[in-house]
DRENZARO-629357 format. One record per atom (N, C-alpha, C, O): z, y, x. Coordinates in steps of 0.02 Angstrom, whole numbers, plus 50000, padded with zeros to 5 digits. Example, Ala and Ser with C-alpha at 12.3 -4.5 7.8 and 13.67 -1.06 7.14 Angstrom:
% DRENZARO-629357
503904971650660
503904977550615
503904983550660
504234983450712
503544988850642
503574994750684
503945000250645
504025005750670
% end
This chain:
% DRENZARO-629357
471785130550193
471805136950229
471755142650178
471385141950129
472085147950187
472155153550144
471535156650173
471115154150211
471565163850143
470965169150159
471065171850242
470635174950274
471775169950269
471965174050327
471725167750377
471635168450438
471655162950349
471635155050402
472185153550420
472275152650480
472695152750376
473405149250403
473675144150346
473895145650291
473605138050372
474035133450317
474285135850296
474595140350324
474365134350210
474985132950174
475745130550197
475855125550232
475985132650185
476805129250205
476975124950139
476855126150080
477215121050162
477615115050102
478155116950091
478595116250134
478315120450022
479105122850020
479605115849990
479375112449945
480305114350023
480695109350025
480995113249984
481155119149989
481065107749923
481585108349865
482365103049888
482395096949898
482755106649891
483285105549912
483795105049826
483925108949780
483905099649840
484435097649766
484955098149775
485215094449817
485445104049731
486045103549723
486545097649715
486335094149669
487075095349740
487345089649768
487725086649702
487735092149675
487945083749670
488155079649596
488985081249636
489425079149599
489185083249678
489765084249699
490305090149678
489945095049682
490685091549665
490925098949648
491245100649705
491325096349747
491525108249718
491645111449760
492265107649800
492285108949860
492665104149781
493325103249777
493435096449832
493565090849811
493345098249905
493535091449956
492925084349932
493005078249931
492355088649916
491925083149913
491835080249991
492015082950042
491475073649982
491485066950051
491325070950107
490825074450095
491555071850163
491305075950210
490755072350240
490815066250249
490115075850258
489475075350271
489725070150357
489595064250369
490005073950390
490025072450457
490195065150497
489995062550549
490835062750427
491035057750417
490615050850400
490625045150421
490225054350349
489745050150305
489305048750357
489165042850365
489025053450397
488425051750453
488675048150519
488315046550566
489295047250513
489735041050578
489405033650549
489275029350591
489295032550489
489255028450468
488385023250492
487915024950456
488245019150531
487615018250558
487035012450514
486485009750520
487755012950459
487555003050438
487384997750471
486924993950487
487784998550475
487574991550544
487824983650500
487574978050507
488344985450460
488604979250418
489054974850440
489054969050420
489504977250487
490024974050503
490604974150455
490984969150454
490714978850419
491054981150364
491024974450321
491554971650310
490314971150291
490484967150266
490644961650239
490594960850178
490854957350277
491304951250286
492134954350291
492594950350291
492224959450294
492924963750295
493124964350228
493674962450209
492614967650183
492724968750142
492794961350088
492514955950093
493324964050032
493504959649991
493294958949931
493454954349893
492814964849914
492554965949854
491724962949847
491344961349801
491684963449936
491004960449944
490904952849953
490404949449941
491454951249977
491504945950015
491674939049932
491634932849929
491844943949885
491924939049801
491304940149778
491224936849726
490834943249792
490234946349757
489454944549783
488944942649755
489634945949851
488804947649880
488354953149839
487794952649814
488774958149842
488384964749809
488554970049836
489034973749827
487854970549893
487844977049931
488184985049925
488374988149975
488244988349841
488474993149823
489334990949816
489744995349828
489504985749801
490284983649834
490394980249877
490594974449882
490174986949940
490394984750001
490264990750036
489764994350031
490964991750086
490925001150117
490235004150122
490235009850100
489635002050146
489115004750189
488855004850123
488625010450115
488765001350069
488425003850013
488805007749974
488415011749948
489355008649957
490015013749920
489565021749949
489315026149913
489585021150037
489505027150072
488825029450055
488665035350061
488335023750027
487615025150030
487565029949938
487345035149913
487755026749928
488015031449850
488215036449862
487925041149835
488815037949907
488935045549931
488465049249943
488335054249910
488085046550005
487575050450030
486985054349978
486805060149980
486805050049940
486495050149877
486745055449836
486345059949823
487385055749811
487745058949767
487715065649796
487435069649759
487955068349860
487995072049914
487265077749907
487355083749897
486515074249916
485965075249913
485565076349846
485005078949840
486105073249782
485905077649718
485285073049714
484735074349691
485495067749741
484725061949726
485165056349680
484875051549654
485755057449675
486065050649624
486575055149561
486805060749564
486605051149519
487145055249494
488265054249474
488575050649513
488425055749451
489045055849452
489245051349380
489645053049337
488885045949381
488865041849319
489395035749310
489765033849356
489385033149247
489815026449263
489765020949291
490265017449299
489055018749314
489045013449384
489025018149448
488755014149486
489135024149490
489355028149518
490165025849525
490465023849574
490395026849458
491115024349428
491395019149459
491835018649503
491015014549422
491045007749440
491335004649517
491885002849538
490665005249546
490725002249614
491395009049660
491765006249700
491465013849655
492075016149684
492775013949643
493275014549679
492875012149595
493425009749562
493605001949598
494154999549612
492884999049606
493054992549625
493364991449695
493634986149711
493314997149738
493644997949811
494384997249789
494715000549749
494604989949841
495274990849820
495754995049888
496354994249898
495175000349937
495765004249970
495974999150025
496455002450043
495984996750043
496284990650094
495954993750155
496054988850191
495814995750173
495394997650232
495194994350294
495184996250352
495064989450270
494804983050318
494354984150366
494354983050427
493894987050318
493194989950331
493374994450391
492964994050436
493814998150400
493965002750463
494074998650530
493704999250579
494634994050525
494714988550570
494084986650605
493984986250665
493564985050541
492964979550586
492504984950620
492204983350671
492434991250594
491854997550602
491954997750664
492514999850681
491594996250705
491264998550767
491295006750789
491555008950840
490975010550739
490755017350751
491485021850724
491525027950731
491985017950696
492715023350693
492465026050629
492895030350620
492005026550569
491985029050512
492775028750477
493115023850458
492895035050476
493565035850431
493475035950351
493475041050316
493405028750327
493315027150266
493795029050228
493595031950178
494465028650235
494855031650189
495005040750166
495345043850125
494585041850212
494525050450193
494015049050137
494185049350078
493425047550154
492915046550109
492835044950052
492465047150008
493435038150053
493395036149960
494045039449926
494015039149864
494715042949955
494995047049937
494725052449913
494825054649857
494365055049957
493935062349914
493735060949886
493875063749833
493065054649879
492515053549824
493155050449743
492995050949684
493715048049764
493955046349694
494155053349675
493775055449631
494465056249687
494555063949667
493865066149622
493945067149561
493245066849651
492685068249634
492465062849564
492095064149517
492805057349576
492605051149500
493165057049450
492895060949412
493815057149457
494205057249415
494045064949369
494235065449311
493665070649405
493705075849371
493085076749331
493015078949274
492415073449393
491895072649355
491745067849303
491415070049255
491915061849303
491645056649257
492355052649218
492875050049237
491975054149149
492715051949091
492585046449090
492075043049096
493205045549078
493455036849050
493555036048981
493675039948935
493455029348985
493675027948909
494435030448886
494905031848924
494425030748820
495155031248810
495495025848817
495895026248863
495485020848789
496045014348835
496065016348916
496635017848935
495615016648958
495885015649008
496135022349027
496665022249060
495845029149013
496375034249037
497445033049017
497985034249044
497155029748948
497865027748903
498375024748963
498915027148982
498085019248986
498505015049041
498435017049073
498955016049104
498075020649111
498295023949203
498665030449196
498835032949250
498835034349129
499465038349138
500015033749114
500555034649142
499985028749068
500755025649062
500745020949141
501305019049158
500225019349183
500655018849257
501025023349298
501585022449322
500665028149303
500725033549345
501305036549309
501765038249346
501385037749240
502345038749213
502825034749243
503345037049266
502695029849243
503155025249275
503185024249333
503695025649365
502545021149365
502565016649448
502975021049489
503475018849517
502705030549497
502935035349515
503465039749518
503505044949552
503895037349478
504405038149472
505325035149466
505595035049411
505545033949505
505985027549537
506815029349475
507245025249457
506775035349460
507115033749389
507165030049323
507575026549295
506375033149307
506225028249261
506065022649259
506085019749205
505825018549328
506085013449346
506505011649347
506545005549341
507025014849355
507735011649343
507885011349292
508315007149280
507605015449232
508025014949182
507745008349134
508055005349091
506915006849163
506904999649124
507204992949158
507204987449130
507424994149212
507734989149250
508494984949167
508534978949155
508824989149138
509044984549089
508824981749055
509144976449055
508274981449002
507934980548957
507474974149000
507464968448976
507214975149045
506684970549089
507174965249117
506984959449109
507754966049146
508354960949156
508534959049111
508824953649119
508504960849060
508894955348982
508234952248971
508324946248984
507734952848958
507034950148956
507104942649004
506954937048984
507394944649082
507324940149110
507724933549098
507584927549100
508354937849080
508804933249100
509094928949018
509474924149019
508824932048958
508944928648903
508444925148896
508224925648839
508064920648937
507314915848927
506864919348888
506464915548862
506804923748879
506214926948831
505674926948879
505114924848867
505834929148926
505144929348976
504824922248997
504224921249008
505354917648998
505124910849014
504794906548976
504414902248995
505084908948880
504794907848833
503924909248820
503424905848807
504124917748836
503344918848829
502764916948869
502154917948862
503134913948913
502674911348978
502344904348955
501744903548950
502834899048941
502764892948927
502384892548861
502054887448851
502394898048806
502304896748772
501314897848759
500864895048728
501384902248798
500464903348799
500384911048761
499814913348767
500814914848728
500824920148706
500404925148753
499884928348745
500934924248816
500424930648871
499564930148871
499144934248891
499514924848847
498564924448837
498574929248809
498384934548834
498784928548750
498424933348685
498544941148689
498414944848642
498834943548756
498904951648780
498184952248805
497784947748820
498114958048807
497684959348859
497764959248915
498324960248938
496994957348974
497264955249058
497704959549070
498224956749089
497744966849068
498104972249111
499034971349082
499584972349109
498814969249021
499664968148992
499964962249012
500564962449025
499574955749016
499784950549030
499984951249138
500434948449168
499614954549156
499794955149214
500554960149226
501024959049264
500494963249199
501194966249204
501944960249206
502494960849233
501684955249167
502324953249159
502094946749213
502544943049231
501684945949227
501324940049289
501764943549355
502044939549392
501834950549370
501914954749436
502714956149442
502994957449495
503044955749370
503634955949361
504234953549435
504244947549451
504574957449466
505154954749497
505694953049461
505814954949403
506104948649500
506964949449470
507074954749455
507144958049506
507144957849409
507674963649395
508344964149419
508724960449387
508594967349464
509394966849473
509864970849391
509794975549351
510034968749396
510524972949344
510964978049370
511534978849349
510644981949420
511134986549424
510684994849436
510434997249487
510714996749387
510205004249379
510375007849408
509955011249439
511185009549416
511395015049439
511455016149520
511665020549557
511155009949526
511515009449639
511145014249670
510665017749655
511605013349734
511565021149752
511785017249836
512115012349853
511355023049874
511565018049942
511695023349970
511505028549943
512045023650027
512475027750068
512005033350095
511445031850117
512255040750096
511915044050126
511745045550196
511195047450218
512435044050237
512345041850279
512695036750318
513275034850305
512335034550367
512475027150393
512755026550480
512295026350522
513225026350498
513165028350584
512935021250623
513065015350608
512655023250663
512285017750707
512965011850720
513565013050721
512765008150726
513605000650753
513514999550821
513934995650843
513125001450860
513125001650941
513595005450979
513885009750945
513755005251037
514325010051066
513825016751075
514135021951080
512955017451078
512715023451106
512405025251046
512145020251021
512315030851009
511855031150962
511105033850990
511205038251032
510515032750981
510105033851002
509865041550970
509985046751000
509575041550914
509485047450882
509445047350790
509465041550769
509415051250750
509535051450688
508845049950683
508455050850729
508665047050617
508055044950583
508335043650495
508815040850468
507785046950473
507935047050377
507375042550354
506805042150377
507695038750300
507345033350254
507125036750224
507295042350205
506465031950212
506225033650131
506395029750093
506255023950108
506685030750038
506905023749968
506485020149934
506565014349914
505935024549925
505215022549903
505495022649807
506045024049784
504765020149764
504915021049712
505105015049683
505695014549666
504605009249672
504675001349656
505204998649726
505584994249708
505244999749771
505574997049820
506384998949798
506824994949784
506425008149798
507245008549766
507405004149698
507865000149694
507025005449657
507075001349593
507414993949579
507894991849547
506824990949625
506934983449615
506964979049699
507004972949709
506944984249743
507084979149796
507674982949844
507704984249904
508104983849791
508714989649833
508954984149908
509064986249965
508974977149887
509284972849961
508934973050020
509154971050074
508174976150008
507594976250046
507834983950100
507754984450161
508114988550059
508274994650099
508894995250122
509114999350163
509234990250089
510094989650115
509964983950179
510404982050216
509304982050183
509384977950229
509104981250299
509224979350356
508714986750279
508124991050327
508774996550358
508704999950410
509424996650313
509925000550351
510184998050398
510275000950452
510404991050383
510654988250428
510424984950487
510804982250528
509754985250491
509344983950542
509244990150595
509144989750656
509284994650563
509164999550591
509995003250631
509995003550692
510435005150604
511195005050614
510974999150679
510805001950731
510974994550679
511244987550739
510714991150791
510884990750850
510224993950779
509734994650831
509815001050878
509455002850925
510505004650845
510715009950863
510485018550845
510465023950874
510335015950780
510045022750729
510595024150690
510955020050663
510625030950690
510945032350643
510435035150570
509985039450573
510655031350511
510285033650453
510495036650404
511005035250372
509955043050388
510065048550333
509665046150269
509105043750273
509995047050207
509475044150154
509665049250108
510195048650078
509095056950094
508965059950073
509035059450009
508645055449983
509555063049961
509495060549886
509155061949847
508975067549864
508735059949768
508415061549764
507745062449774
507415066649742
507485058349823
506945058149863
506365061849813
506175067649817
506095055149749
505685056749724
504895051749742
505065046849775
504415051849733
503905047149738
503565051949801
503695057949803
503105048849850
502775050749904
502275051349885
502005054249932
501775050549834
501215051549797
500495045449820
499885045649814
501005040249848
500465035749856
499775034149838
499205034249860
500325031549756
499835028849724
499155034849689
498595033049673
499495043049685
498995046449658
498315046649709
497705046149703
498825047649767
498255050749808
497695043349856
497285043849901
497915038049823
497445031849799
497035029149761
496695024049763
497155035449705
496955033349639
496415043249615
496195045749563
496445044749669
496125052249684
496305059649616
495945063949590
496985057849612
497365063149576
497725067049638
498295066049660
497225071849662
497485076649722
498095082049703
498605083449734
497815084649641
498415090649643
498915086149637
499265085849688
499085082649592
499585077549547
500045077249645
500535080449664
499625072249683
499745071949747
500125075449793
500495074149841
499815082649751
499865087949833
500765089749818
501205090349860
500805090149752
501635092049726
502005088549769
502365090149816
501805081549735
502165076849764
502505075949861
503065075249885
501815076649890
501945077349970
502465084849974
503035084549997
502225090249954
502755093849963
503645095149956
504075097549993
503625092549895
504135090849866
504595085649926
505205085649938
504135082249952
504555075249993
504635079350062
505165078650094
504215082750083
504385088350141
504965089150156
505355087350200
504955094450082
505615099750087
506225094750095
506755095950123
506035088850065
506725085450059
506895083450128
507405084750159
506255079250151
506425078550247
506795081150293
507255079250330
506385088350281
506335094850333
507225095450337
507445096750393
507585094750297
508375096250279
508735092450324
509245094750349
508515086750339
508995080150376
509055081850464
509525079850498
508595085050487
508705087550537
508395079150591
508455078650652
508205075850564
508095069350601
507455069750643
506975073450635
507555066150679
506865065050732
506205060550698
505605062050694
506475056250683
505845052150644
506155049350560
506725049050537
505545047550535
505565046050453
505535039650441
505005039250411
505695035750444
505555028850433
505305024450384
505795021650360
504855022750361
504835018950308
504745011150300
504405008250342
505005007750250
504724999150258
504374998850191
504724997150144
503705000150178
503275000450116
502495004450145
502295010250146
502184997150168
501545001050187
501225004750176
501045009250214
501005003450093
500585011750048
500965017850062
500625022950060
501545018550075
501995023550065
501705026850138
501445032350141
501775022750192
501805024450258
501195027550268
501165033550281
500645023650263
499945025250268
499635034450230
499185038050253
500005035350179
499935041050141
500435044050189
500105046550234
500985044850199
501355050050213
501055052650301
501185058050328
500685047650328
500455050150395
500065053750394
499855056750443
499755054650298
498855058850314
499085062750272
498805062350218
499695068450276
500045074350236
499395078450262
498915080750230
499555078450331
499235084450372
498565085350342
498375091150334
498075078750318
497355079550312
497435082050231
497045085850203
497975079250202
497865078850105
498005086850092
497755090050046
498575090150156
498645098950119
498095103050188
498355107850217
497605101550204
497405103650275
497355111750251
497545116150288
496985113550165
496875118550155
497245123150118
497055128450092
497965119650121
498445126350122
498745130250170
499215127150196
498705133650184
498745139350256
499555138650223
499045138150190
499985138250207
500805137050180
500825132950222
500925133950282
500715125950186
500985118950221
500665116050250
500985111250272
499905115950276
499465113550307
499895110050369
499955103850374
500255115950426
500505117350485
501065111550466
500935106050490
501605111750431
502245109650397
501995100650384
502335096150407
501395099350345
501395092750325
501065089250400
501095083050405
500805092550449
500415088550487
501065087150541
501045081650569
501635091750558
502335090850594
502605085450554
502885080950586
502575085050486
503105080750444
502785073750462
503145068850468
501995073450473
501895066850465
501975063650535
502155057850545
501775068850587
501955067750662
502525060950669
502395055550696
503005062450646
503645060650635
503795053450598
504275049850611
503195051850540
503275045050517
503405040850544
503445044250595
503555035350564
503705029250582
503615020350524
503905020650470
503405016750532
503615012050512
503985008350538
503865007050597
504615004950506
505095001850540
504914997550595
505284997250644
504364994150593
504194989250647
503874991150696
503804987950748
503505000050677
503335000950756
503805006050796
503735007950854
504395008250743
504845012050775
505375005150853
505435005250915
505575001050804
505844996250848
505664992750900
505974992750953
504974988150885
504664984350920
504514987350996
504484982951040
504404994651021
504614995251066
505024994351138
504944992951198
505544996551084
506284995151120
506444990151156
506524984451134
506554992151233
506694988451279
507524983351275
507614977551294
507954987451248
508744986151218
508714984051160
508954987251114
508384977551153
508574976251061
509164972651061
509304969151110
509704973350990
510254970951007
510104961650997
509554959450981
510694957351009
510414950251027
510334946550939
510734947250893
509594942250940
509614940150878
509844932750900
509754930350956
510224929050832
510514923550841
509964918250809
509764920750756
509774914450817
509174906050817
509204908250741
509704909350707
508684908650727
508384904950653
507884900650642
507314902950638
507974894550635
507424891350631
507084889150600
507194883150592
506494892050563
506194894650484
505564892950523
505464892650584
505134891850469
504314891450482
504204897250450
504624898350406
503684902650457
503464909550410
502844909450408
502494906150446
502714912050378
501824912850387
502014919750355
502364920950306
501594924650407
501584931750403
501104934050371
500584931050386
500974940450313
500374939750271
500474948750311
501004951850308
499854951250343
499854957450359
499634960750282
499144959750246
500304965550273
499944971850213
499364976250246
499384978750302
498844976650199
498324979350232
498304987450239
497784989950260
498764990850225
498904995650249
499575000250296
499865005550305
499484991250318
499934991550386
499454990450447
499344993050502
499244985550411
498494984050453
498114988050478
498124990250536
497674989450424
497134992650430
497105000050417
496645004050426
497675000750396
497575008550378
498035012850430
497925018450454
498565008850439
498935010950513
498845009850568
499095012150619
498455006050559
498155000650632
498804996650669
498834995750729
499284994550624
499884992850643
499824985050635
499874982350580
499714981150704
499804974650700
500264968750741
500554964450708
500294968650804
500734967450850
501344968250830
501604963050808
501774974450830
502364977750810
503064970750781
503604968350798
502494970150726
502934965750655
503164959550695
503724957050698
502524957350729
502454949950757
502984951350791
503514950950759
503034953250863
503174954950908
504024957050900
504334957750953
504354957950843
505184959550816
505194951850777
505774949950764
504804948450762
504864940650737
504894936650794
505414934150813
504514936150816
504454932950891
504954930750944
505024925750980
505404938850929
505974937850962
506464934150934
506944931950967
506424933550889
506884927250841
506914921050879
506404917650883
507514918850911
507394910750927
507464907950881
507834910150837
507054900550876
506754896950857
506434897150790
506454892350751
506094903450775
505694906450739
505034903650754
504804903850812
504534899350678
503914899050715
503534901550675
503464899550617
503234906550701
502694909550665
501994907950645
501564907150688
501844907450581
501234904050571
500714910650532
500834914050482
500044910650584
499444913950561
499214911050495
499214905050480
499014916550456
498754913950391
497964915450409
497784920250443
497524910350379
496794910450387
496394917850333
496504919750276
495994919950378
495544924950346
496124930350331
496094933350277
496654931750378
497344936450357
496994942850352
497204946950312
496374944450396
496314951650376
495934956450321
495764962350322
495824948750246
495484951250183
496334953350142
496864951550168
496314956450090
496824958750045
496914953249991
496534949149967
497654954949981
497884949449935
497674950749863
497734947149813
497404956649869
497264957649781
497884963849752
498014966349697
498164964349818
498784970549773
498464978449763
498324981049709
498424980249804
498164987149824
498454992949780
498124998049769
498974992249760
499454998049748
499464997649684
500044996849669
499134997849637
498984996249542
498524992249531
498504990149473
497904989149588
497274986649584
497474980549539
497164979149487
497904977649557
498084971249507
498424971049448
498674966449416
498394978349438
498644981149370
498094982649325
498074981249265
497694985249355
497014988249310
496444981049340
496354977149293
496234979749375
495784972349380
496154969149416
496224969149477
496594964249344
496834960649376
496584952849379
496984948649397
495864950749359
495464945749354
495214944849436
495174939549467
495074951449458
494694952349521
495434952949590
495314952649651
495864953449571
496514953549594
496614945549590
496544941449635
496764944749537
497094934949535
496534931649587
496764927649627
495754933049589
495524930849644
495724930349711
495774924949741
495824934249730
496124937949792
496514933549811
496444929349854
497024934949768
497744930449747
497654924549768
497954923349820
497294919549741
497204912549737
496954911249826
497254907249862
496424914949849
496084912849903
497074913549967
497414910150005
497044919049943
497844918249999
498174914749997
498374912450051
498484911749920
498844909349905
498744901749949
499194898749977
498104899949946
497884892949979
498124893450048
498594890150071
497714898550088
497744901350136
498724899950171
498964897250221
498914902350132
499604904450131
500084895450172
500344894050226
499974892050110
500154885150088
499704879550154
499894873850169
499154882750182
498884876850221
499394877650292
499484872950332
499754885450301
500074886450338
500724882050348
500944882350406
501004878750312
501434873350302
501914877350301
502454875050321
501904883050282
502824888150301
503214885150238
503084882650183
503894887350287
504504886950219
504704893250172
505124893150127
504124901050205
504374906950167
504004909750205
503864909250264
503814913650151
503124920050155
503444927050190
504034928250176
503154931050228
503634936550242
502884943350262
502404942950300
503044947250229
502424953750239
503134959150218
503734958550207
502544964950222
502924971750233
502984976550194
503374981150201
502524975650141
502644978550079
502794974649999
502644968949980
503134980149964
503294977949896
502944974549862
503084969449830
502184978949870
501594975949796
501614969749839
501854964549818
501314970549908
501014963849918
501584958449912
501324953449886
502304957149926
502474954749918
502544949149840
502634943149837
502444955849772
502364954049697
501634951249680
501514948149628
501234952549721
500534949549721
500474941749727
500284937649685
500744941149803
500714937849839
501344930049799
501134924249797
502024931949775
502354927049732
502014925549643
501874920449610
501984931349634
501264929549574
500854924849602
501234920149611
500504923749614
499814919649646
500114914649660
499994910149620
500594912749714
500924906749725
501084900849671
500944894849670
501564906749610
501774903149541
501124899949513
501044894549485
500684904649529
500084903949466
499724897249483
499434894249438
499744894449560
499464886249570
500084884349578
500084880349625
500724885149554
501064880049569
501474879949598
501844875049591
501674885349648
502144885449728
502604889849702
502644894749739
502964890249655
503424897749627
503954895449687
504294899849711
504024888049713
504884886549734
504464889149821
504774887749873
504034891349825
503774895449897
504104900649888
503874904049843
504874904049928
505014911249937
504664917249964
504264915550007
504674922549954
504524930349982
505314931650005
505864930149983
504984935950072
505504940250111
505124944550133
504574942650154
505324952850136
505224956350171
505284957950257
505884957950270
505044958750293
504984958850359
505634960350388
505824956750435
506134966350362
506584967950383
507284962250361
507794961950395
507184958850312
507744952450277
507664947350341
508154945150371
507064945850356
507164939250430
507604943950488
508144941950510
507404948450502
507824951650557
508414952850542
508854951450583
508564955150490
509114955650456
509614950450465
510154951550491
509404943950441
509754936850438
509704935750516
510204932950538
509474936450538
509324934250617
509934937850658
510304934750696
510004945850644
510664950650671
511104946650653
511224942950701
511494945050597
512084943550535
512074937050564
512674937050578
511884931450586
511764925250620
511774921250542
511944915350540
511614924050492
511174920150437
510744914250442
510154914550460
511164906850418
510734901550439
510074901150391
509984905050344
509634896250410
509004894350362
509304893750293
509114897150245
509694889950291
509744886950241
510204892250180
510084893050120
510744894950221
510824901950169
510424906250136
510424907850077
509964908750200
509404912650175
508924910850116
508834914650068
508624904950124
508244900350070
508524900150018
508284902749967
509264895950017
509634896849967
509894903149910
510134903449853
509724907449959
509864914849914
509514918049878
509584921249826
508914916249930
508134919149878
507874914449812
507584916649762
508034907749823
507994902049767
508434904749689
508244905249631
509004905749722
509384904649684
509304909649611
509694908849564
% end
């Protein structure tokens, strides 16, 4: 008691937050979060580990911490958010709707400006981001990486045990390797008119970056699926990268160019919807609206643009008028990309345009809703903790008894035939989701199809 007779007051020291001004974790978000721990058996980082801080509800508990100026912005801070491979599983199982991918998007933003890296690893995540991001210069190693393939050097260095003696991140590069086509310069039609007697309405591709590069049959095939279904398709030249992988890897401005840039290019085609077949791609281009919310310019502009996304399988799967598919009779085992999954909440759709395939049998893969280990570069930069991943699917994959693997994105697809080779199963094919439908329109037998991807 003072001289007047009134307690003391306890003054609350309130700690400045280890966060900087710049789209740090939103508080509101963070407090959806109840821990309850359903998250983790979802998670894939936890589920190799049994270590509470790699696993969402502990990632978030570090936030909270960081947030409150009670933790700091250090390299095990570092650590355990680097080890998120983004899959957003964790959203799927959450009970309470915590929008995890806002959260570790902002908080990587918050790793990348606050806390340095070594020089090796800053070294390699700009020679990715030179490349992955850009579908030219992808093309332009497409010769050099095709003579590699195709003069046994690559087969050499394989057999020979050399790739040991790289480092993991180098030796994985050439582990993730596709066919190279030999053809740099292709170029696919700008536009495409629907082959139905009614056209329904215009819709513009995205080419994507690794997808234009190296899986051009993958988008020549997404035309022609789309054309039979009574679309007419615009393919914007020039596109450019959608900023996936930055705004995964929490390089926002790098990002924000990027989404704009792909806007303007949209906004031109005059089309009703955007289509894409490349999950990371899809999943980013739907959250324009949230990544520019605080430019009063494009804020309005990216949240209309993303309105409009589509992924091929939930644009179609709809449709009451699908045109008639002819019998294929293939075993598949479907590997959901997890940010078709979980980050789009896109699951039914895929099934449901396979399904209709006569004599198509579709086979569930066990534990389908952990990640294969791709996660957009994750198996570029840990790719020890990736080949894990890898292996558990790969089993997974194979108990399914299929004659050919089929998911919806690029990485996972290069993940997913990596891993296969690596116990053994290289003569197990990959197809993209839109190639079975594809062959199924074209009345493409089993045995062509198999035969083509073998060959």
């Amino acid at each position: 008691m003072d001289s007047t007779g009134t307690a003391p007051q306890t003054l609350v020291s309130i700690k400045p937050s280890a966060f900087d001004a710049i789209h740090p974790p939103e508080k509101s978000v963070m407090d959806t979060c109840v821990h309850c721990g359903f998250c983790l058996p979802a998670c894939p980082t936890y589920t190799l580990w049994q270590d509470e801080m790699d696993s969402p509800r502990g990632r978030i508990w570090m936030m909270r911490k960081a947030a409150q100026g009670e933790a700091p912005l250090d390299e095990t801070f570092q650590q355990h958010m680097d080890h998120c491979l983004g899959c957003m599983s964790c959203m799927t199982a959450c009970p309470s709707g915590v929008e995890y991918n806002k959260l570790i998007e902002d908080t990587r933003g918050q790793v990348e400006r606050n806390i340095p890296r070594t020089f090796a690893d800053r070294l390699f995540r700009k020679m990715l981001f030179a490349t992955f991001s850009h579908p030219k210069r992808l093309r332009s190693l497409g010769v050099p990486l095709a003579i590699y393939q195709r003069t046994g050097l690559q087969s050499l260095m394989r057999k020979s045990g050399l790739l040991k003696l790289l480092p993991a991140r180098l030796a994985a590069m050439d582990a993730l390797l596709p066919t190279v086509p030999l053809n740099p310069i292709h170029s696919l039609p700008t536009k495409n008119a629907a082959t139905t007697a009614a056209m329904r309405t215009r819709v513009a591709m995205l080419t994507g970056c690794v997808q234009d590069a190296y899986f051009d049959h993958v988008n020549r095939a997404t035309i022609r699926v789309l054309t039979a279904f009574g679309y007419e398709v615009v393919i914007p030249e020039s596109q450019g990268c959608c900023g996936a992988l930055l705004v995964h890897s929490g390089l926002e401005e790098e990002a924000h160019a990027y989404a704009k840039r792909l806007i303007e290019k949209f906004e031109s085609t005059g089309a009703e919807f955007i289509v894409i077949n490349a999950a990371g791609c899809g999943s980013t281009m739907k959250e324009y609206g949230h990544l520019l919310r605080d430019d009063a310019t494009w804020a309005a502009r990216a949240a209309k643009f993303s309105a409009s996304c589509r992924d091929i399988s939930e644009l179609l799967s709809p449709l009451n008028d699908k045109p008639e598919f002819h019998a294929l009779p293939i075993r598949i085992a479907y590997h959901d990309a997890c940010h078709l999954r979980h980050a789009q909440g896109i699951f039914t759709p895929p099934r449901a345009l396979l399904q209709s395939i006569p004599s198509l049998d579709l086979r569930e893969i066990a534990d389908g809703n952990l990640c294969c280990g791709s996660a957009g570069v994750y198996n570029l930069l840990y790719p020890e903790t990736a080949a894990e991943l890898g292996d558990r699917k790969a089993a997974n994959v194979l108990a399914t008894e299929a004659e050919a693997l089929v998911s919806a994105n690029p990485g996972c697809l290069l993940q997913l035939a990596a891993s296969l080779r690596r116990n053994g199963h290289a003569e197990l094919p990959t197809f993209h989701t839109v190639e079975i439908l594809d062959a199924a329109l074209r009345g493409i037998s089993r045995e062509e199809l198999l035969a083509g991807r073998r060959a």
